[in-house]
Structure formats: C-alpha cells, structure tokens
C-alpha positions as CSV (number, residue, x, y, z in Angstrom):
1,X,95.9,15.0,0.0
2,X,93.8,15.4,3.1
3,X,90.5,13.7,3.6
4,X,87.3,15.7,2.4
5,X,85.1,16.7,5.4
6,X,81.3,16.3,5.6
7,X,80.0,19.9,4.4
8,X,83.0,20.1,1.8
9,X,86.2,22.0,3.6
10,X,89.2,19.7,4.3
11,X,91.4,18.3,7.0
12,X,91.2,15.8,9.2
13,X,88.2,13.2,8.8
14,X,86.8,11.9,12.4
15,X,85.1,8.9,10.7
16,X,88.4,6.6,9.5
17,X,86.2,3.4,8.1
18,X,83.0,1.6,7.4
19,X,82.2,-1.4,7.6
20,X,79.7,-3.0,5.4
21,X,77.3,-6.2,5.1
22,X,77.3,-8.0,2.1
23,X,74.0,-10.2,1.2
24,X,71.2,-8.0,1.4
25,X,73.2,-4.7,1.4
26,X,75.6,-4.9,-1.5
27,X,73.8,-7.5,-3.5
28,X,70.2,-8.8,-3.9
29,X,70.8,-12.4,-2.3
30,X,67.9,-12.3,0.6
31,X,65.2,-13.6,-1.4
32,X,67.6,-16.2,-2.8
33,X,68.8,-17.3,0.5
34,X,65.1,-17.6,1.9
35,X,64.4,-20.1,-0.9
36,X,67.7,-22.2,0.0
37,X,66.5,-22.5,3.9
38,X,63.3,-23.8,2.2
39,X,64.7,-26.0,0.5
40,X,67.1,-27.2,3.0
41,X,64.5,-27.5,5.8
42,X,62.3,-29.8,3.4
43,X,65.3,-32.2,3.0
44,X,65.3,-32.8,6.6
45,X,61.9,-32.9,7.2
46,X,60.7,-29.6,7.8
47,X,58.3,-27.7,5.9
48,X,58.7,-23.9,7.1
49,X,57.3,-20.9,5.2
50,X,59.2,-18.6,3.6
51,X,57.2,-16.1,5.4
52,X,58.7,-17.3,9.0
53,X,62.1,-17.3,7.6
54,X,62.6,-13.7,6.3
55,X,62.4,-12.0,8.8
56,X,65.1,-13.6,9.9
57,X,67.2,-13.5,7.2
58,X,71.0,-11.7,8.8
59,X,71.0,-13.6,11.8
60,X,73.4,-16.6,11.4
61,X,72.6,-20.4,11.0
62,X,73.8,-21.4,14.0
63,X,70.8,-18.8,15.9
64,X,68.1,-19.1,12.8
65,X,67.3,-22.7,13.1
66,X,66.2,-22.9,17.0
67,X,64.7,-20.0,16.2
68,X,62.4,-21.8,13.9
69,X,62.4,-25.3,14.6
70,X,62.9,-25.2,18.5
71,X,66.0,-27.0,20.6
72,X,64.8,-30.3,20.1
73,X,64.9,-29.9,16.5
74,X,67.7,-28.2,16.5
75,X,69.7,-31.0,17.9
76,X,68.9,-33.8,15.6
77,X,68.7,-31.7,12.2
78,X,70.4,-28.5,12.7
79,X,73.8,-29.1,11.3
80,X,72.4,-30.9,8.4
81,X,70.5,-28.5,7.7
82,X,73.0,-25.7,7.6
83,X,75.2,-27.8,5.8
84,X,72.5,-28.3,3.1
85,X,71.5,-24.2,3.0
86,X,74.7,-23.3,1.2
87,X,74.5,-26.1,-1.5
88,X,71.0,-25.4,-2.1
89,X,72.3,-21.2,-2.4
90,X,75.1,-22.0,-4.8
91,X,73.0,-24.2,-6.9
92,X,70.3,-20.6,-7.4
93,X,73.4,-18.5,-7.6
94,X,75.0,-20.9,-10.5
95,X,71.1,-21.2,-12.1
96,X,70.1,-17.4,-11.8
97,X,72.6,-15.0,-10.5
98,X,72.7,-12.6,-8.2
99,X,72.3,-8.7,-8.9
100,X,74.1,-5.9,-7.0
101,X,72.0,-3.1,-5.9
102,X,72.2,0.4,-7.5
103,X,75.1,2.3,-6.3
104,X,77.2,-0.4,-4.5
105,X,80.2,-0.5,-6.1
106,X,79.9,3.5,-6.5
107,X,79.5,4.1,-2.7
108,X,82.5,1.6,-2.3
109,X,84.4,3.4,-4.6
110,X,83.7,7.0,-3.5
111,X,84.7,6.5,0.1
112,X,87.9,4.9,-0.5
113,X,88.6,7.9,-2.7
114,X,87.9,10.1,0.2
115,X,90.2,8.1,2.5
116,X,88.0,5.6,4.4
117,X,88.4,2.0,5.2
118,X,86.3,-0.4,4.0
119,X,85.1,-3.5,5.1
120,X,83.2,-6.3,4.5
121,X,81.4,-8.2,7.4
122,X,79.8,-11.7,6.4
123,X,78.4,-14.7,8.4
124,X,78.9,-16.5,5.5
125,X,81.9,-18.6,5.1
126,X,84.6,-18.3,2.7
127,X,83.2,-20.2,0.0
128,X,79.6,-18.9,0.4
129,X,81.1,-15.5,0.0
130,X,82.9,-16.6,-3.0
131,X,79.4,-18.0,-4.5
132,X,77.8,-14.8,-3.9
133,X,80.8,-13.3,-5.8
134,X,80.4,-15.3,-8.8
135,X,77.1,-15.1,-8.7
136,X,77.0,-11.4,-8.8
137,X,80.1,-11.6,-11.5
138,X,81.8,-9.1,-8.6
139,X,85.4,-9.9,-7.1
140,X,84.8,-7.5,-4.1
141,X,88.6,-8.0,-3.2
142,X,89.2,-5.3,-5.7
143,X,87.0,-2.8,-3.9
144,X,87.6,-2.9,-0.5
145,X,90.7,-3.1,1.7
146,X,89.5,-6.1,3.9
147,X,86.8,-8.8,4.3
148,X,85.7,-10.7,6.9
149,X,84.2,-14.1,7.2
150,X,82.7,-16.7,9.8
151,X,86.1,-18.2,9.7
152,X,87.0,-14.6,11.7
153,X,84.7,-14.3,14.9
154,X,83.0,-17.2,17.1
155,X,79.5,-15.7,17.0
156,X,77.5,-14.7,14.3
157,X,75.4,-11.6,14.0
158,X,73.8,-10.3,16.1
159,X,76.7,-10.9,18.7
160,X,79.6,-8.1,18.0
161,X,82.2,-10.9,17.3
162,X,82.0,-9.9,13.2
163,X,82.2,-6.0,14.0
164,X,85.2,-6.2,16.2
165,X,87.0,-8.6,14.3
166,X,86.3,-6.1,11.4
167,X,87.8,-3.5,13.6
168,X,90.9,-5.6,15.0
169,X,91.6,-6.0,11.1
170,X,91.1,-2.6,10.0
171,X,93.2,-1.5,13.7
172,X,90.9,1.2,14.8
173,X,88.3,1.9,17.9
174,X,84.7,1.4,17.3
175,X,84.4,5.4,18.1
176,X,86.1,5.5,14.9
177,X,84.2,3.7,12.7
178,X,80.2,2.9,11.3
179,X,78.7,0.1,9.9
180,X,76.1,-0.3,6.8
181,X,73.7,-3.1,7.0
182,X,69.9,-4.1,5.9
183,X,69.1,-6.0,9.2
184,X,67.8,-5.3,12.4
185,X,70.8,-7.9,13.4
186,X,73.1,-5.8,11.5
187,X,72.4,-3.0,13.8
188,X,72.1,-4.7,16.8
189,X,76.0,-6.1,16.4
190,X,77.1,-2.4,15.7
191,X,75.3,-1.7,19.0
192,X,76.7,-4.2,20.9
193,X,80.3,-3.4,19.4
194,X,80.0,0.0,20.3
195,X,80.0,1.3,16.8
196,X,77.2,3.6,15.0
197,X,74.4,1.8,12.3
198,X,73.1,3.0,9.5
199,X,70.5,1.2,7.6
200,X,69.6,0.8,3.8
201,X,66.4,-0.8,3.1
202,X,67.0,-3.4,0.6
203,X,66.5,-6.2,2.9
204,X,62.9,-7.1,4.1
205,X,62.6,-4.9,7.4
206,X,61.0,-1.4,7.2
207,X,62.5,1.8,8.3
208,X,61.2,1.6,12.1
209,X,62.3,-1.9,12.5
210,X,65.9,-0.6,11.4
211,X,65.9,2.6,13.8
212,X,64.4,0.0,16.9
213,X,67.4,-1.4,16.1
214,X,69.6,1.2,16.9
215,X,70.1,2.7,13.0
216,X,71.2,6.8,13.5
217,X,70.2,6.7,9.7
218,X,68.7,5.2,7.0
219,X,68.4,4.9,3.1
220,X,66.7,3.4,0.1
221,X,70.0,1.7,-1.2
222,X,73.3,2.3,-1.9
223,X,73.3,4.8,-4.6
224,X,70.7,6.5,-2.0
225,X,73.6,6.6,0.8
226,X,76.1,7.7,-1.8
227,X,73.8,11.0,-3.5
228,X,73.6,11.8,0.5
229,X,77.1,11.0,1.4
230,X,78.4,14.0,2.6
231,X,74.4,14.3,5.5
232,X,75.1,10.8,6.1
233,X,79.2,11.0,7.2
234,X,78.3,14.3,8.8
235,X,75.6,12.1,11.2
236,X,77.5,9.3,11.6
237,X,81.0,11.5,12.6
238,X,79.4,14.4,14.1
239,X,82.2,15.7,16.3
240,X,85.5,16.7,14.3
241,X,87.3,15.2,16.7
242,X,88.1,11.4,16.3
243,X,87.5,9.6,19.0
244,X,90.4,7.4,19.3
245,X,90.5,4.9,22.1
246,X,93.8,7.2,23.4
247,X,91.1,9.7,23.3
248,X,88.6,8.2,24.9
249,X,91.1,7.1,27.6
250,X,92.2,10.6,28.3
251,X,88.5,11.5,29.2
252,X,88.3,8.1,31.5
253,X,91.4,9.4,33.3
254,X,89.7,12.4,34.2
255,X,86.5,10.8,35.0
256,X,88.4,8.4,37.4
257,X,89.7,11.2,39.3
258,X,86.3,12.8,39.3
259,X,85.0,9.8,40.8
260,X,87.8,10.0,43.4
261,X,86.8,13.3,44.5
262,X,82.8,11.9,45.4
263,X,84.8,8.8,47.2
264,X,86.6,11.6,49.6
265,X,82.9,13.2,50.0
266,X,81.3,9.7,51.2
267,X,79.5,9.4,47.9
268,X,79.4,6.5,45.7
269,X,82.3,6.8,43.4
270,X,81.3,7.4,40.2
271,X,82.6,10.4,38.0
272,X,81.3,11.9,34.8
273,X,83.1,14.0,32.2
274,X,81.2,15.9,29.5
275,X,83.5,17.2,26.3
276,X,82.4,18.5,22.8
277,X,83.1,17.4,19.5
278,X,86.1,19.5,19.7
279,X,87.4,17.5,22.8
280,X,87.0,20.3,25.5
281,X,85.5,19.7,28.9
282,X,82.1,21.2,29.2
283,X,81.2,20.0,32.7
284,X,82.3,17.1,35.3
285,X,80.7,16.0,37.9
286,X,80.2,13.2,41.2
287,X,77.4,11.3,42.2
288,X,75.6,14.0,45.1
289,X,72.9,11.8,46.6
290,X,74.0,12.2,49.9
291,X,74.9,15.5,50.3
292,X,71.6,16.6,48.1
293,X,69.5,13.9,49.3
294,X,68.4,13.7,45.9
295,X,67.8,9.9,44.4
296,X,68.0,11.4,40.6
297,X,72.0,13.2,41.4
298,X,73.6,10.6,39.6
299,X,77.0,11.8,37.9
300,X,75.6,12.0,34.6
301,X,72.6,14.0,35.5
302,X,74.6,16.8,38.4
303,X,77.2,17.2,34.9
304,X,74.3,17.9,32.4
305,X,73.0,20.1,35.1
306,X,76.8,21.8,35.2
307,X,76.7,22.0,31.5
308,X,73.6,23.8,31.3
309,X,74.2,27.4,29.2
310,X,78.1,26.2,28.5
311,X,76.7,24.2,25.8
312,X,77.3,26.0,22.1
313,X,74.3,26.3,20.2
314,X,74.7,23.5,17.6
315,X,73.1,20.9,15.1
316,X,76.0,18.4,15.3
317,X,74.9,16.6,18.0
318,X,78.6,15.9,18.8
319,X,78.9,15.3,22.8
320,X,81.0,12.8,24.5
321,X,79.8,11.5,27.8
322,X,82.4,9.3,29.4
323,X,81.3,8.0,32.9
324,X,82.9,5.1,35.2
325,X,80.0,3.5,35.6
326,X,77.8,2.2,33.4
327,X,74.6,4.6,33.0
328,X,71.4,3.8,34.5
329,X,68.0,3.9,32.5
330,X,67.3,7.4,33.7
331,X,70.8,8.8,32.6
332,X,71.2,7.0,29.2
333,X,68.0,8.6,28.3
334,X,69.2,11.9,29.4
335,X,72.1,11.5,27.3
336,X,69.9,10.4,24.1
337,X,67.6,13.5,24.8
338,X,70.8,16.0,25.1
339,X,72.1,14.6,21.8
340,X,75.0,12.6,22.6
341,X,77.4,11.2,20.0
342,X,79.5,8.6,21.9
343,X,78.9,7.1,25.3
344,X,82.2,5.6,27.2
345,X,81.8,3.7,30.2
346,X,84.0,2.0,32.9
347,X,82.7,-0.9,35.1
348,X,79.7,-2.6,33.9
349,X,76.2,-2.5,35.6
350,X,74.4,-5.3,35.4
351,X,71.6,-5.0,37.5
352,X,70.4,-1.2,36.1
353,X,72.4,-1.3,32.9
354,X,70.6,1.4,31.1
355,X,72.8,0.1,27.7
356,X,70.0,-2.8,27.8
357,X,67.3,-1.9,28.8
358,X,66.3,1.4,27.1
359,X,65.4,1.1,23.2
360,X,66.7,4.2,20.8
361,X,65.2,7.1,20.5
362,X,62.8,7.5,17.3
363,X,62.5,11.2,17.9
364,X,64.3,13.8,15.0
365,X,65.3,15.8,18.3
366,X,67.0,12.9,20.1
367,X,69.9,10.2,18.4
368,X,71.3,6.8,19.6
369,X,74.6,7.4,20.7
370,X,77.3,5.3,20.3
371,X,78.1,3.3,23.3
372,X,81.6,2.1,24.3
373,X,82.1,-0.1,27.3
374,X,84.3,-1.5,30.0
375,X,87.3,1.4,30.1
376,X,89.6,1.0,32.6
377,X,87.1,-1.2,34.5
378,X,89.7,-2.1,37.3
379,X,90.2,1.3,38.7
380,X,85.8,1.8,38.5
381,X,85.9,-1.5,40.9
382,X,88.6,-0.9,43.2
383,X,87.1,2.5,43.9
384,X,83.7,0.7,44.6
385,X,85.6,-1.7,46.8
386,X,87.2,1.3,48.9
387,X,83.8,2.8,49.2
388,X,82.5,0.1,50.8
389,X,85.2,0.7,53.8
390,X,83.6,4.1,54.4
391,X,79.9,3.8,52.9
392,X,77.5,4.9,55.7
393,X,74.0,4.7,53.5
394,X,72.6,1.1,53.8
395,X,70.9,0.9,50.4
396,X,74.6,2.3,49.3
397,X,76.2,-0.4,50.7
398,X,73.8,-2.9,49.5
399,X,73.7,-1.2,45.9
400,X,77.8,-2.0,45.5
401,X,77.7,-5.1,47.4
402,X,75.6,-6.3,44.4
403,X,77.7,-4.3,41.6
404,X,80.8,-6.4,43.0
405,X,79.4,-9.7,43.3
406,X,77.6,-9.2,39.4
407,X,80.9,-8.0,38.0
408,X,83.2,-10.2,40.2
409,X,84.4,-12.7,36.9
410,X,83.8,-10.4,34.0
C-alpha cells in the first residue's frame, strides 16, 4: 500500500522518517529533571536555582554543569554530580511518575501507519531511558522502530552526534528525514546534522526561542502536531522528490562541472545548480566576478539571477540549491529569502561560512532550509588548488590561499 502524501493523494512519500526527543517532548519529565540537578548540585555543594537550570534543560550533562558552575567546578564535582542527577530522577520517577503528553503515542502511532520511521533520540543513558519508561508506565520499544541512547554518539545535544547516529540506524540521508524536539538544543543538533526541526512547546522555551533555533515549525504538543499532520509533513517534505544522498550527489556532479567551466574562464571555481522539488534544473551558474567586475556574482547569486521567471509559481517552498562551496552570508540569505528547502554544499568555508553565522529567518515569507555539508569535498579543493596555478586577482589568490590552509586537515 503506498505511503499517503501531504494534501491526501498517494504515492511516493519524500519524508521517509522522524526522529523524535523523548523527555520533554513525549513525556512530561523537564520539571522533574530540574528538581534532580537541584538536588544533585546540593549534594556536592552547590546551591543553583532552578530558575538557572531550565533553561538548560536538553543540553547534556557533560555541557550543563560548566555551563553553571564554571571549569573549575566542573573539574572537582562534575562527574559526581552527573552521577548523582539520575539517582536523584529515578527516585521522583519511582515516588510520582511521569505523564505523557496528549497525543504522543497517537502521533507515534499515525506515522508509522503512514509508512515513516521512527526514532527516538535521548542523551539519557540506557537505564535513565528505562526509568523514564516505567515511570511513564510506557515501553516505547513497542512504538517505534528504533531508539537511541548516549551509549550511541560521543557528544550530546546540541552536537549532531545523536541525530546522525539516529540516521546511520534508520539508513537514510538527513535530506530524508525531520526531527521533533522541545529545545532550542534539539533544533540546533538537527541544524548541525543537516536535518529539518520542528518544535512542540511542552518544554520551557517559547515559540521564538524554538524558531532562533532553526525550528521550520512549531506546535502546542503532540496531539497538536498530529490534528495538523498532513501542514506539518507537507512543510517539513515540501518537494515530492526525496532527496536521497544519490540524489543530492547527482546535483554535486553537475555543480562540479559547473564549477569547472568558471575555472577555464579564470574565475574562482565554484558552481551552483538550482532544481525544483521535482528534481529539474532550473538554472546553473559560475562565480562572474571577474568578467562582471561585480563583488556580489557569487554562483549562488548569477543562478538565482538565471532562474528568475523559470521559477513556477508555488507555495511549496521546495528548491534545492546545491553549491561546491559553502555559501557566504549574502547567498545563504538569498537562498532563505527565495524559499529554499535543502541546501547541499561541497568544501567547507570557514572563514565566511554563511551556515554560522546567519540566524533563521522569522519571516512567514522566508524558511530555514535544510543544510547538507561537505559533498564531494575533494574535487571542491583540488579545483581551488588548480585555480591557484592560473588566478591573476590578488585578493583571489589570497581568498583560496586561506580556504586551503583553513580546510587543509578537515
């Protein structure tokens, strides 16, 4: 039976999984851990507010107590204290349980039986999970198809290390897939990991502190998510194509040789390709500074220029701008104005990476696209290298003399 589409016709889904927090999102455990860093702070000598803990609550012990009690601290109390949080949280979860929120298992349940994946991502470890479990009287092993703990990624939240092992478990791109969380942190790892955030707002951060973040949505709670399912898949999965990493590739390919073609012309060689949801090339295009003498014809910019009037009239939002450079501030904002559903990127920029430095759009007009990075970085550098044996422009030359040495050991 095919997958039911956003909009309700069938074939074949774009979005193939989400992944999904668990304390704060699924079940009403926030307040509960707040109380347990209380508690374990106190035993080793600390008195710290609740109010300076929440809103802090989704980022993982091993960042939350420098974050409150300095380095020095940190050093001589920080794994005692972090050993002490989760005794102190199973002793509330054994004494008062935990509730699930409205609509959890339901939203669970519904996009399973539309074909989806689903996931669960937790910084907690195996047995915290399984205290928040009984505490909730929930066995979520029953609901999802797989579940990921500390014990799966180095780095906790915000670092991407949870997402992607979520994604090496499930065996799909991050183009391919969305995550559900309550926390600014939340988002901020499905930033990082190149995958799209939504937000629900039954943690202790507000709407706007969500969509700073980088949240493309946002809902009261889980039974909110699932009465607006069919908006909410159609916003995170705009384009009805999936966007594979094969897919993704293809589009790199053609950007590589794009960038090729500015290399022969004595520009710096960086090539853009711009597609619809559908997967057909809209415009392409080669960084022009030299033969425009214009500072502002990056690639990205001369191919939205190209795509100008070729562009269907649309509310999807659903472009894919894949580029072998990393985009600057000026283009990634382009691309957020023009709507742009995924972002896929070659060599890494350090030095003008627009990926962190510009914050997401709050605007109704504008989204935050998804942004995949590092594609066939190897062929982005070598062509960077070649230029260099033919670059007349000083600042050029200085410009990827600096790209190489930033991006020399990555």
């Amino acid at each position: 039976m095919p997958r039911r589409l956003p909009g309700g016709y069938t074939g074949v889904m774009p979005l193939d999984a989400l992944i999904f927090d668990v304390d704060g999102t699924l079940v009403d455990t926030n307040s509960s851990h707040v109380e347990a860093w209380v508690r374990a702070f106190a035993a080793v000598g600390y008195r710290v507010d609740a109010d300076r803990i929440r809103p802090l609550i989704g980022m993982g012990g091993d960042k939350l107590v420098p974050a409150l009690l300095g380095q020095a601290a940190e050093a001589r109390v920080g794994d005692e204290a972090r050993a002490l949080q989760p005794k102190e949280f199973r002793q509330i979860a054994e004494t008062r349980g935990f509730s699930l929120f409205p609509g959890a298992l339901e939203l669970l349940a519904e996009l399973r039986r539309r074909g989806l994946k689903v996931v669960l991502a937790t910084s907690s470890d195996a047995k915290q999970f399984a205290g928040v479990e009984a505490g909730a009287k929930v066995k979520f092993e029953d609901h999802v198809d797989e579940i990921v703990t500390a014990a799966d990624a180095d780095g906790s939240k915000p670092d991407p290390d949870l997402i992607q092992a979520s994604l090496g478990k499930l065996g799909v791109g991050p183009g391919q897939c969305a995550m559900v969380g309550d926390t600014n942190f939340d988002m901020t790892a499905a930033k990082r990991a190149g995958v799209v955030g939504v937000g629900v707002l039954t943690g202790f951060q507000d709407e706007q502190m969500l969509r700073h973040a980088g949240a493309r949505g946002v809902y009261k709670n889980p039974a909110d998510m699932l009465a607006h399912l069919d908006d909410a898949l159609r916003l995170l999965a705009p384009a009805p194509t999936r966007i594979t990493p094969d897919f993704l590739d293809g589009l790199m390919r053609r950007a590589l040789d794009v960038a090729r073609q500015g290399l022969a012309a004595k520009e710096a060689p960086i090539g853009c390709v711009l597609a619809d949801g559908d997967g057909k090339v809209i415009a392409e295009g080669h960084n022009r500074l030299n033969a425009t003498e214009d500072r502002t014809a990056h690639a990205e910019m001369v191919t939205f220029a190209r795509a100008a009037g070729k562009v269907r009239p649309t509310d999807r939002k659903d472009l894919i701008l894949v580029s072998t450079l990393e985009p600057c501030v000026m283009c990634l904002g382009a691309a957020m104005e023009a709507g742009v559903d995924t972002i896929a990127f070659g060599l890494r920029a350090p030095a003008d990476s627009g990926t962190g430095r510009v914050a997401p759009p709050q605007s109704p007009e504008a989204q935050m696209p998804r942004i995949i990075g590092e594609m066939r970085s190897g062929e982005s550098r070598a062509l960077f290298e070649e230029f260099l044996k033919v670059a007349e422009n000083p600042q050029q030359v200085a410009f990827v003399k600096q790209l190489l040495a930033l991006t020399r050991h990555r």
